[in-house]
mmCIF file of the N, C-alpha and C atoms, coordinates in Angstrom:
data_MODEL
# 
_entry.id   MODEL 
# 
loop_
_atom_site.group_PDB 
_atom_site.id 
_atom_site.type_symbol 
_atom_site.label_atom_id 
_atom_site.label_alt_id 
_atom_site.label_comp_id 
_atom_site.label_asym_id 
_atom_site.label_entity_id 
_atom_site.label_seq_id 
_atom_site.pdbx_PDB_ins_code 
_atom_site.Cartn_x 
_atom_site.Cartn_y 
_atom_site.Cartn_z 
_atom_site.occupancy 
_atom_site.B_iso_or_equiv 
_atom_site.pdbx_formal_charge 
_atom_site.auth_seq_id 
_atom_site.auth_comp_id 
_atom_site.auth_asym_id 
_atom_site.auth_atom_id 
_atom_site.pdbx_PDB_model_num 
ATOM 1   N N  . UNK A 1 1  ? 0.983   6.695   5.077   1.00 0.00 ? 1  UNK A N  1 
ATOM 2   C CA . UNK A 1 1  ? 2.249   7.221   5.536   1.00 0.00 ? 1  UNK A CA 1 
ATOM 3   C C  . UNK A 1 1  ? 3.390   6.646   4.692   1.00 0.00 ? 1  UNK A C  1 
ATOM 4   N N  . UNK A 1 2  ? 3.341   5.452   4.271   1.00 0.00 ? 2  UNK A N  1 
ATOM 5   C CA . UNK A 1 2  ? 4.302   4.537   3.101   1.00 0.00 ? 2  UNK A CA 1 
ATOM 6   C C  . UNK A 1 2  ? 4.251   5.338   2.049   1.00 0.00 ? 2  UNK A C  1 
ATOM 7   N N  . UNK A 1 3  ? 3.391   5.711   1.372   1.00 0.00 ? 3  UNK A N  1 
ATOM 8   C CA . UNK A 1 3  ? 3.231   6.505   0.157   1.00 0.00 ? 3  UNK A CA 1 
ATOM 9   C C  . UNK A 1 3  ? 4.006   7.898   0.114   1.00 0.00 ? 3  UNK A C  1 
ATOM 10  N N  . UNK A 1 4  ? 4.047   8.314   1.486   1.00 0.00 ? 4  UNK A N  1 
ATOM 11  C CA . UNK A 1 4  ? 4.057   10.001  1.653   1.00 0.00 ? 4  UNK A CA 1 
ATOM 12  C C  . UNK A 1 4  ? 5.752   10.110  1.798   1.00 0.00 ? 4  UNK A C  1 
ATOM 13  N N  . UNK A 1 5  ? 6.332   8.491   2.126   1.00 0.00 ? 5  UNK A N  1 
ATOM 14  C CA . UNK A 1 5  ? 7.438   8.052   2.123   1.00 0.00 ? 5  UNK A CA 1 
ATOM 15  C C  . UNK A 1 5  ? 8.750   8.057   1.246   1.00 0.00 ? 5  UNK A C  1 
ATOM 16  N N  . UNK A 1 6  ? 7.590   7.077   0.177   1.00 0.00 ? 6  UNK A N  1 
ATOM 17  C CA . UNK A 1 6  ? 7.769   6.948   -1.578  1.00 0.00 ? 6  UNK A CA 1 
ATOM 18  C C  . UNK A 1 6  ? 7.751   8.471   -2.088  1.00 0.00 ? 6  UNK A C  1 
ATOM 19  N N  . UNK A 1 7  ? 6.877   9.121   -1.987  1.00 0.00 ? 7  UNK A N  1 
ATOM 20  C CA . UNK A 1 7  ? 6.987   10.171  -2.513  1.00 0.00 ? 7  UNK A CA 1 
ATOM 21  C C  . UNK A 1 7  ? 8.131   11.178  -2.141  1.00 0.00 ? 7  UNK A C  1 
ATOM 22  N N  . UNK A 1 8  ? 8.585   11.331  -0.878  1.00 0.00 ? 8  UNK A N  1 
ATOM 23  C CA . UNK A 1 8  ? 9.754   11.871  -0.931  1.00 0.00 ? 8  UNK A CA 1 
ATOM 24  C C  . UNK A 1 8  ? 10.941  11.845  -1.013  1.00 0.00 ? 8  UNK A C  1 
ATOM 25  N N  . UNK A 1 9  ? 11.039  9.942   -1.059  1.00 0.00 ? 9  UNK A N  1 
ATOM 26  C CA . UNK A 1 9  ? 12.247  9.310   -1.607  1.00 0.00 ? 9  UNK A CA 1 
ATOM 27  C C  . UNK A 1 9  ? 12.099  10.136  -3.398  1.00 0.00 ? 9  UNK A C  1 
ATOM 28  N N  . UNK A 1 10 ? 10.936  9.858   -4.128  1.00 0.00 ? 10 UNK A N  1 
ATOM 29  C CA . UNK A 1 10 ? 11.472  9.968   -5.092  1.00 0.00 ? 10 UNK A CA 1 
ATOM 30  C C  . UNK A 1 10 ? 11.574  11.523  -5.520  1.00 0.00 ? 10 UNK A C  1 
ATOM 31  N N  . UNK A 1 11 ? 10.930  12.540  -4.599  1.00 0.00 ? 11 UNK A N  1 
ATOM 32  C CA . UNK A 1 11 ? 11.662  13.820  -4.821  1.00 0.00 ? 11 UNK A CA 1 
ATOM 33  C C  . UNK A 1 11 ? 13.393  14.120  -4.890  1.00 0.00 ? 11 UNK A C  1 
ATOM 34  N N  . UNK A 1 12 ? 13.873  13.061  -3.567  1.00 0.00 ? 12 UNK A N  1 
ATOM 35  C CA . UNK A 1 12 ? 14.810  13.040  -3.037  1.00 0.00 ? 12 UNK A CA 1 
ATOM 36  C C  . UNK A 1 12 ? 16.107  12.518  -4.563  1.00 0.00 ? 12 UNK A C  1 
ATOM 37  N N  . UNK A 1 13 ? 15.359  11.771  -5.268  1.00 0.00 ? 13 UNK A N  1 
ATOM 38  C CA . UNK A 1 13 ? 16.423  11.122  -6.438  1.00 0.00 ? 13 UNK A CA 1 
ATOM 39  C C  . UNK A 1 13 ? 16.443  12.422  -7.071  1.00 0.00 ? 13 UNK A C  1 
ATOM 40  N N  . UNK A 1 14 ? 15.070  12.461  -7.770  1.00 0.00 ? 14 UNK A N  1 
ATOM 41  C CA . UNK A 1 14 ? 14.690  13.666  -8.944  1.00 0.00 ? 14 UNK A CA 1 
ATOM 42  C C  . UNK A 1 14 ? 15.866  14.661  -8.183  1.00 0.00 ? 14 UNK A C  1 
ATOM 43  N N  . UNK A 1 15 ? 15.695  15.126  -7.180  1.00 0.00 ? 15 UNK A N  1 
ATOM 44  C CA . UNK A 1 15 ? 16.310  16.780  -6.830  1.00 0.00 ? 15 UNK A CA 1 
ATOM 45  C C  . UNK A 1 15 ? 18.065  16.733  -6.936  1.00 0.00 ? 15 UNK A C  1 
ATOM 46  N N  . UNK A 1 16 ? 18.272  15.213  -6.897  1.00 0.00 ? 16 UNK A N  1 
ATOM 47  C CA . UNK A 1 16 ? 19.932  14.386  -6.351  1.00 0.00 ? 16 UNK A CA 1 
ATOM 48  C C  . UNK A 1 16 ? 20.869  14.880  -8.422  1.00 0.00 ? 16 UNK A C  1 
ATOM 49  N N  . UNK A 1 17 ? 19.028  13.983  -9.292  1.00 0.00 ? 17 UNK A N  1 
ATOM 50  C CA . UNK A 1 17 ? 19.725  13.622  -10.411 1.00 0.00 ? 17 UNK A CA 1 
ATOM 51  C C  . UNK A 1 17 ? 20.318  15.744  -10.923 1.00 0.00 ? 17 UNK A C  1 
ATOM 52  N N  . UNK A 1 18 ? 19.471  16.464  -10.829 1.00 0.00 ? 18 UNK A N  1 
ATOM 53  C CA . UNK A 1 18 ? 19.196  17.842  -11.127 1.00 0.00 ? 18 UNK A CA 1 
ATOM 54  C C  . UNK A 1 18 ? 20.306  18.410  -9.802  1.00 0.00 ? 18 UNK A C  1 
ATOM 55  N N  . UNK A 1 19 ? 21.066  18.077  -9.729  1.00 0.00 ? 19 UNK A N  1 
ATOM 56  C CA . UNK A 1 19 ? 22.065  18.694  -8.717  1.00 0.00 ? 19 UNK A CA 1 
ATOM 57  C C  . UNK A 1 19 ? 21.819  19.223  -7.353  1.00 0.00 ? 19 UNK A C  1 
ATOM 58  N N  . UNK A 1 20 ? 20.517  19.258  -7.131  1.00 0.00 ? 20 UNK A N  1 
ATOM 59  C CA . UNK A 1 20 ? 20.173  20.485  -5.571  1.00 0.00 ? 20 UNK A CA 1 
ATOM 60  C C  . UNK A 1 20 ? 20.281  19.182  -4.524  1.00 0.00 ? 20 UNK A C  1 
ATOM 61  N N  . UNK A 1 21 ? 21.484  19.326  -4.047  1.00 0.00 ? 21 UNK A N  1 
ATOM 62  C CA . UNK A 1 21 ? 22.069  18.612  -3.350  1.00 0.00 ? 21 UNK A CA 1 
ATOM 63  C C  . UNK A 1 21 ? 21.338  18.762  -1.764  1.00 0.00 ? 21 UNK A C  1 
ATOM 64  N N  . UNK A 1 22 ? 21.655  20.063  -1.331  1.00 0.00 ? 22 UNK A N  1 
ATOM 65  C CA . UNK A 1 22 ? 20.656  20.599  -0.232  1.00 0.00 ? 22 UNK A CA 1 
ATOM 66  C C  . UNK A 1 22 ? 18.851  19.789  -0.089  1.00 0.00 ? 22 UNK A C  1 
ATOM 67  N N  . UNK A 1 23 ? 18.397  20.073  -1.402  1.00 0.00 ? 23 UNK A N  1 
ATOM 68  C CA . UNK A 1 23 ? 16.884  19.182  -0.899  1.00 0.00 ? 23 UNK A CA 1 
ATOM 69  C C  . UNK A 1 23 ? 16.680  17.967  -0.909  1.00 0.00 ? 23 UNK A C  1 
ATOM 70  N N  . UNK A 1 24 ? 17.467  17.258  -1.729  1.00 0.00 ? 24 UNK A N  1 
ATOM 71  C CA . UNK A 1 24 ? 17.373  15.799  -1.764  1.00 0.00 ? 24 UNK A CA 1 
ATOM 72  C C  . UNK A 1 24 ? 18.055  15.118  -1.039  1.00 0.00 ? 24 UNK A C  1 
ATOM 73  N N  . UNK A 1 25 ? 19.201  15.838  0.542   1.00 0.00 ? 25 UNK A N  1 
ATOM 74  C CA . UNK A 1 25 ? 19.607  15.595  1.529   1.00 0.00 ? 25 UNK A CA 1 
ATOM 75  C C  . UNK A 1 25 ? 18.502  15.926  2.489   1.00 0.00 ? 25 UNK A C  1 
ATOM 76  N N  . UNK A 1 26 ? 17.310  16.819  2.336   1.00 0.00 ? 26 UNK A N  1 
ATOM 77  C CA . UNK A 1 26 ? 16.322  17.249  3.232   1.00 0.00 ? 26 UNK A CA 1 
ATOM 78  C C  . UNK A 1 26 ? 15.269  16.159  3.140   1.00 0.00 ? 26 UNK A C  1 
ATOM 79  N N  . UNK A 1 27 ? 15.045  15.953  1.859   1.00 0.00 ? 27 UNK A N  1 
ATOM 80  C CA . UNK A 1 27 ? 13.599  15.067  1.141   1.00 0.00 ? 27 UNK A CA 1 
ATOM 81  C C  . UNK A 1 27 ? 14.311  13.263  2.098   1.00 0.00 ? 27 UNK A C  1 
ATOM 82  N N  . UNK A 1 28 ? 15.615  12.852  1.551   1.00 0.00 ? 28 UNK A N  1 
ATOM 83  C CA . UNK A 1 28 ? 16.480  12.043  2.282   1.00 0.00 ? 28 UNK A CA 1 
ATOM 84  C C  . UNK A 1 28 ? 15.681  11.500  3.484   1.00 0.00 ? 28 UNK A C  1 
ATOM 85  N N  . UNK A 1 29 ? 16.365  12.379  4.291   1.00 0.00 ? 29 UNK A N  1 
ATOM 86  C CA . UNK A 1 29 ? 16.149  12.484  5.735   1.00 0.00 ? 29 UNK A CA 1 
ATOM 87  C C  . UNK A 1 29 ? 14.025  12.454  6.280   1.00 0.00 ? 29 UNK A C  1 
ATOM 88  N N  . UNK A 1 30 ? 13.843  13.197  5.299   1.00 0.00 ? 30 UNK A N  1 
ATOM 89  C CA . UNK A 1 30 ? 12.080  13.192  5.671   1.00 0.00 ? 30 UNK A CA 1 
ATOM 90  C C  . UNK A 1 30 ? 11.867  11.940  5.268   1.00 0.00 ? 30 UNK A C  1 
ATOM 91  N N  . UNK A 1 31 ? 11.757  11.411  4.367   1.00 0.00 ? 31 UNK A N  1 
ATOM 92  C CA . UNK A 1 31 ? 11.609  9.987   3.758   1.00 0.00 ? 31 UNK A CA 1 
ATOM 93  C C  . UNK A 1 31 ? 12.452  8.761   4.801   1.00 0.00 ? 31 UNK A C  1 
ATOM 94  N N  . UNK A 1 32 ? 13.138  9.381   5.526   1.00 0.00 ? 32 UNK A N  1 
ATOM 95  C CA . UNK A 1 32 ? 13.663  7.883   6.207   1.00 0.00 ? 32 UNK A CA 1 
ATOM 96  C C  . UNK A 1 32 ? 13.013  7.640   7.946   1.00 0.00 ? 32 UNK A C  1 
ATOM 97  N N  . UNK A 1 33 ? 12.291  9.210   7.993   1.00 0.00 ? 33 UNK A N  1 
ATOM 98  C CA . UNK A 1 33 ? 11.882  9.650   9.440   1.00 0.00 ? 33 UNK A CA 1 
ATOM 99  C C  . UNK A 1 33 ? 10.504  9.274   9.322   1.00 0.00 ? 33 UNK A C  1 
ATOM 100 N N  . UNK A 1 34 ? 9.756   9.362   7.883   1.00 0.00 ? 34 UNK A N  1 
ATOM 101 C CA . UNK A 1 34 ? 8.553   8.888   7.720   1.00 0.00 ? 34 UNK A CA 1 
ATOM 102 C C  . UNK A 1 34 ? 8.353   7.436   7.969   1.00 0.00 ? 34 UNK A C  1 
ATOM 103 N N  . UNK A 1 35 ? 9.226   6.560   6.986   1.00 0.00 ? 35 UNK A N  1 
ATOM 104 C CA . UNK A 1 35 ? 9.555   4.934   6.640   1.00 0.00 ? 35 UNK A CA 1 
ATOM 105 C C  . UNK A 1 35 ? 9.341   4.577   8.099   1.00 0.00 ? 35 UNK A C  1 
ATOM 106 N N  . UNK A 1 36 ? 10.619  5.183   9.467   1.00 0.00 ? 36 UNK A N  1 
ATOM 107 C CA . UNK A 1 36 ? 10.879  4.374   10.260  1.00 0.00 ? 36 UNK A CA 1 
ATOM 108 C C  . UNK A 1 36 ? 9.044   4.648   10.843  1.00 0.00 ? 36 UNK A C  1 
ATOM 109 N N  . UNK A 1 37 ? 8.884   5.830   11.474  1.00 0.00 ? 37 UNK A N  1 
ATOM 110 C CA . UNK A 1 37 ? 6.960   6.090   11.809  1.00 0.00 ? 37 UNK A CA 1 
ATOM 111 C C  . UNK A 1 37 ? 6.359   4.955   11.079  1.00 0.00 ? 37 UNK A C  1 
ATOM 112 N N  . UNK A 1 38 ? 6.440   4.809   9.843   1.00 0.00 ? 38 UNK A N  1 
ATOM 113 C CA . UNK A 1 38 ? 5.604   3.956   9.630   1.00 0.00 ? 38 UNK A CA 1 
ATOM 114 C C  . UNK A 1 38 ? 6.097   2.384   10.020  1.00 0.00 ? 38 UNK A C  1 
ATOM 115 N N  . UNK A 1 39 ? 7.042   2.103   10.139  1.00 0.00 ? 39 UNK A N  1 
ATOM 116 C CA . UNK A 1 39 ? 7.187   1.004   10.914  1.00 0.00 ? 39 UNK A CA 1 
ATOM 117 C C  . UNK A 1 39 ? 6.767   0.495   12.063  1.00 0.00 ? 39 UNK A C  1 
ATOM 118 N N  . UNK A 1 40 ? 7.014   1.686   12.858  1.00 0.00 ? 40 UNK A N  1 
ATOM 119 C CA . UNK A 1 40 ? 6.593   1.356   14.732  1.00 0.00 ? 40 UNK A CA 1 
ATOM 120 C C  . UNK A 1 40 ? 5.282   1.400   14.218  1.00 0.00 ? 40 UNK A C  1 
ATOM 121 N N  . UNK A 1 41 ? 4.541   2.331   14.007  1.00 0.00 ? 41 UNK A N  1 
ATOM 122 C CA . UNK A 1 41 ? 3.041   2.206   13.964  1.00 0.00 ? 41 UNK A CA 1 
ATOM 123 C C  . UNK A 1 41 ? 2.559   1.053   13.807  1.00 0.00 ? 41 UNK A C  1 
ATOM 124 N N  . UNK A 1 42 ? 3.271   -0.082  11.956  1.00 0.00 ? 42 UNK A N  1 
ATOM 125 C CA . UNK A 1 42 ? 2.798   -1.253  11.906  1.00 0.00 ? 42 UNK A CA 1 
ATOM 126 C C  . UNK A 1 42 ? 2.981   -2.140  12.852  1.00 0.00 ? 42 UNK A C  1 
ATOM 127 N N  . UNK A 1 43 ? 3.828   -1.954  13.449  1.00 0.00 ? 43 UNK A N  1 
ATOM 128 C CA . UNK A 1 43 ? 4.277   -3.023  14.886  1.00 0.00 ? 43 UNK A CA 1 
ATOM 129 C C  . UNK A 1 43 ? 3.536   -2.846  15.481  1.00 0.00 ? 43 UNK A C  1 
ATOM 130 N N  . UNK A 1 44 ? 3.279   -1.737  15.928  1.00 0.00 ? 44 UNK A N  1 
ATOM 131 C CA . UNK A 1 44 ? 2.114   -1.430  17.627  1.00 0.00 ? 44 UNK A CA 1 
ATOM 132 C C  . UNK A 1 44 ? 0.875   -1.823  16.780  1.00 0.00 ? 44 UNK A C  1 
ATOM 133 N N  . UNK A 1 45 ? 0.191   -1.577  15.638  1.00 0.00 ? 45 UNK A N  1 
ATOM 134 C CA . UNK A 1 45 ? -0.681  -2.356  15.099  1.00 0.00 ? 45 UNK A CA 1 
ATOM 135 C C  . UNK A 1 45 ? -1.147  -3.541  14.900  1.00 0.00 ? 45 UNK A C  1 
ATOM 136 N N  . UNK A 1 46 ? -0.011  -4.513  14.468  1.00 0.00 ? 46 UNK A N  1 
ATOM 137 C CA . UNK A 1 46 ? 0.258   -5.827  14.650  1.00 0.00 ? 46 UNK A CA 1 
ATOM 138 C C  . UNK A 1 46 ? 0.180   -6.531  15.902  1.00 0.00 ? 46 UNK A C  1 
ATOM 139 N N  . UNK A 1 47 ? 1.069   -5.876  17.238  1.00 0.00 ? 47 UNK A N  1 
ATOM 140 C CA . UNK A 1 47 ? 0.668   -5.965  18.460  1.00 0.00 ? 47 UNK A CA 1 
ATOM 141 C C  . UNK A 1 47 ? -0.745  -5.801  19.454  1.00 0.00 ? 47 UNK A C  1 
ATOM 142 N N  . UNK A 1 48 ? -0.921  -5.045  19.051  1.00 0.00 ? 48 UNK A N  1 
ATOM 143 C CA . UNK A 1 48 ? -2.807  -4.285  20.015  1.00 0.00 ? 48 UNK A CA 1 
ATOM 144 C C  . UNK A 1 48 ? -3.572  -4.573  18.806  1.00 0.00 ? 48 UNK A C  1 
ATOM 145 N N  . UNK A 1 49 ? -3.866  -4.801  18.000  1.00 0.00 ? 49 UNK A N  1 
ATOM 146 C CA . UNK A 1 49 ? -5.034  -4.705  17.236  1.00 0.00 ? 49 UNK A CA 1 
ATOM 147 C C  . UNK A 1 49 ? -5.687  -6.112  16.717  1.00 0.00 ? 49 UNK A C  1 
ATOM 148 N N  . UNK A 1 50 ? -4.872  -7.298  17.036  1.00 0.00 ? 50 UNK A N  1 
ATOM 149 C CA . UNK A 1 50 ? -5.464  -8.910  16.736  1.00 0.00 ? 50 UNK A CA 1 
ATOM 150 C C  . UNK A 1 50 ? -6.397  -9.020  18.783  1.00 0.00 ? 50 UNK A C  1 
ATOM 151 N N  . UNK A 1 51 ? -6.401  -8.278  19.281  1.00 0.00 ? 51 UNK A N  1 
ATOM 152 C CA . UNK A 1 51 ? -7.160  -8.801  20.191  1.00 0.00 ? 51 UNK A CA 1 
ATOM 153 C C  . UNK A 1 51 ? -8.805  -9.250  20.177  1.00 0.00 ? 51 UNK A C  1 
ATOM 154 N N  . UNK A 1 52 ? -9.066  -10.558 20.976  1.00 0.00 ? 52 UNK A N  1 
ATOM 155 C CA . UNK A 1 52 ? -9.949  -10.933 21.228  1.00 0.00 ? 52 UNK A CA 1 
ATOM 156 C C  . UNK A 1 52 ? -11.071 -9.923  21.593  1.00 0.00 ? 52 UNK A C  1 
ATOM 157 N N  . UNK A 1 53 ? -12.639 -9.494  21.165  1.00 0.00 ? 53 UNK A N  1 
ATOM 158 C CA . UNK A 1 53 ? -13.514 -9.461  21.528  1.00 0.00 ? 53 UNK A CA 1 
ATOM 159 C C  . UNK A 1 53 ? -14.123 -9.363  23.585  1.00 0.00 ? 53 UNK A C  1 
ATOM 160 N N  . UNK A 1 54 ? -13.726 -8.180  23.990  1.00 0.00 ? 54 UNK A N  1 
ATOM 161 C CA . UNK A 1 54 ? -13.927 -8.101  25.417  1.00 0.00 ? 54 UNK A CA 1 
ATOM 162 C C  . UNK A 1 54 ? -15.892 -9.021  25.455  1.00 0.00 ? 54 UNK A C  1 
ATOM 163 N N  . UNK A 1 55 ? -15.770 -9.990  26.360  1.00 0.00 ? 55 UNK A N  1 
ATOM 164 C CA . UNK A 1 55 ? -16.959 -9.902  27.228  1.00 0.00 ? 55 UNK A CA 1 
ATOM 165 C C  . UNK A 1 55 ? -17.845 -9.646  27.812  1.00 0.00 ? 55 UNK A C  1 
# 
């Protein structure tokens, strides 16, 4: 999901440097909605997933 992140940040430059202002405000926004997903996920991962071995 980090990658898929990266990748639309860097659509987001490419489309910024080439003027299309419209997609690299779209790519923007997808890339920052991805980043934060992938954040909570690593948290709730970090949280629930070091547990002990049930009995």
């Amino acid at each position: 999901m980090l990658s898929w992140s990266v990748v639309f940040l860097i659509i987001a430059i490419i489309a910024a440097v080439l003027g299309f202002a419209g997609i690299a405000g779209v790519a923007t926004g997808i890339a920052k909605i991805l980043f934060v997903l992938f954040l909570i996920l690593f948290v709730i991962s970090l949280i629930f997933g070091r547990r002990p071995p049930a009995v």
